[in-house]
C-alpha positions as CSV (number, residue, x, y, z in Angstrom):
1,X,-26.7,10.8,48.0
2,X,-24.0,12.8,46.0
3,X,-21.6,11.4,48.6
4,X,-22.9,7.5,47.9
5,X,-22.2,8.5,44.2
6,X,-18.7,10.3,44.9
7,X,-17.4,6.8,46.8
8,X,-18.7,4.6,44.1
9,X,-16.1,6.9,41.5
10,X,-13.5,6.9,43.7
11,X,-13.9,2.6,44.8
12,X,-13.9,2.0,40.3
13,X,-11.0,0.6,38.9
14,X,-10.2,0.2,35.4
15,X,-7.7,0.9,32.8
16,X,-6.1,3.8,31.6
17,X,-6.5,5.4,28.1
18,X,-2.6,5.0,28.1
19,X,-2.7,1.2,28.8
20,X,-5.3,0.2,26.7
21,X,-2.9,1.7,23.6
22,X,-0.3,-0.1,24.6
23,X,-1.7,-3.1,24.5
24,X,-3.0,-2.1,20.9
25,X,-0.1,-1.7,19.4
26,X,1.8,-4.8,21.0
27,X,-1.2,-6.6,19.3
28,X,-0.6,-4.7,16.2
29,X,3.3,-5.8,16.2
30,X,2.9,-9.6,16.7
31,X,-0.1,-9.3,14.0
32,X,2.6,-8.0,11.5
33,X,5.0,-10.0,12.6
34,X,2.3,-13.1,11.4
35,X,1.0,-11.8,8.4
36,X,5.1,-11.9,7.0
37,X,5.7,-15.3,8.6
38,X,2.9,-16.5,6.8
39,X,3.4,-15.4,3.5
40,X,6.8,-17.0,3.8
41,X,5.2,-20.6,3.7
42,X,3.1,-20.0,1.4
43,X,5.2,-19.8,-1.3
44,X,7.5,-22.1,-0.5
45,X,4.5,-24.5,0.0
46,X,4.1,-23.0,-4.0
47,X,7.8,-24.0,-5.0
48,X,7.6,-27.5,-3.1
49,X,3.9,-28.2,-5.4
50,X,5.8,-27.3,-8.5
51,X,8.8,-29.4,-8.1
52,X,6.4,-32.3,-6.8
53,X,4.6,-31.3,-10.6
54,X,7.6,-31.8,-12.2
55,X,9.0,-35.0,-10.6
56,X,5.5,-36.2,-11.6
57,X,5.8,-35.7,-15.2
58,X,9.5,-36.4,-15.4
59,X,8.5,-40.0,-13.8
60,X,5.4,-40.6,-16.2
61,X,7.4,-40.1,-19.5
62,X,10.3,-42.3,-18.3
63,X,7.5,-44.8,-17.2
64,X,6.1,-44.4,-21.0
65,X,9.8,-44.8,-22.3
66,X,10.1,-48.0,-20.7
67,X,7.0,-49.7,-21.9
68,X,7.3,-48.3,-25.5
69,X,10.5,-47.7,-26.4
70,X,9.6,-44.0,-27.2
71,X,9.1,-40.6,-25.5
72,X,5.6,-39.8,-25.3
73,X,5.5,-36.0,-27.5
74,X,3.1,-34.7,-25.3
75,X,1.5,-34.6,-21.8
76,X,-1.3,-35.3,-23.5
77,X,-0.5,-38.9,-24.6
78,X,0.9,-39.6,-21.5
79,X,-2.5,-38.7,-19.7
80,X,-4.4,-40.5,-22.7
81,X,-2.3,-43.5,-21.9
82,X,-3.1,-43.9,-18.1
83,X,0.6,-42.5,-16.7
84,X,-1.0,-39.2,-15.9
85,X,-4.2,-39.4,-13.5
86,X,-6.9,-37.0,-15.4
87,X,-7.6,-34.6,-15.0
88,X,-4.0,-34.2,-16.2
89,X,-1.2,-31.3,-16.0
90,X,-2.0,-29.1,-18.0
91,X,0.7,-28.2,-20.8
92,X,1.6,-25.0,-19.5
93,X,2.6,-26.3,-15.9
94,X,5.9,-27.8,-17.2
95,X,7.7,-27.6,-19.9
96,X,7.7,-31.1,-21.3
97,X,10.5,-31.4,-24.0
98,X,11.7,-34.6,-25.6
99,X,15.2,-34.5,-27.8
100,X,15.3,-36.8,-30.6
101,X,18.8,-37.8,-30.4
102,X,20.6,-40.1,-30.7
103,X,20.3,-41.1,-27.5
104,X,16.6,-39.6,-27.0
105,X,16.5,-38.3,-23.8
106,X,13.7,-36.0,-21.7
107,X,13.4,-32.6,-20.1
108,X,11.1,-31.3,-18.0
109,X,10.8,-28.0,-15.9
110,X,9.2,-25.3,-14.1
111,X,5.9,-23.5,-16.5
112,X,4.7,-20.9,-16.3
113,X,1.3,-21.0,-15.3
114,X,-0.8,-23.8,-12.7
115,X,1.5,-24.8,-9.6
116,X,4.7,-23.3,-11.4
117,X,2.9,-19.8,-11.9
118,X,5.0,-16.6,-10.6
């Protein structure tokens, strides 16, 4: 009987201690190697929302210009008068600055808080 036992020992195959570690820290590696790859797009997916945000705004005053004659002041009035889909930008997500001139003339960039946060 202890003989039946010692040839069913000696027939068992498996891995070692040694190559199961391996593989650990090869799956270790290429899980790093995500997790930085990753964050990558992310905030450039962030940079590419906030100029999108931007554009958007920057094309609803111009459109507001052209029917009016007049730079909206706000996002707010732009929103209140339909060129802004509700629920609209909030004020912070761009800055939204209209110079009187002569010639009046728009300028809108990057916030600081919504798609354009840090």
């Amino acid at each position: 009987m202890f003989e039946r036992v010692r040839a069913a020992r000696e027939n068992e195959s498996g891995f070692t201690l040694v190559e199961l570690l391996v593989v650990i820290v090869i799956l270790g590696v290429l899980a790093g190697i995500v997790v930085f790859s990753v964050s990558g797009i992310t905030s450039r997916g962030k940079t590419e929302a906030c100029k999108a945000t931007v554009s958007t705004v920057q094309v609803a005053g111009e459109a507001y210009y052209a029917k009016n004659g007049a730079y909206a002041a706000t996002t707010a009035i732009l929103t209140s008068s339909g060129f802004l889909q509700p629920p609209a930008l909030g004020a912070t997500d761009v800055t939204y600055v209209v110079a009187a001139g002569p010639p009046a003339s728009l300028t809108v960039t990057p916030g600081t808080t919504g798609s354009c946060a840090p």
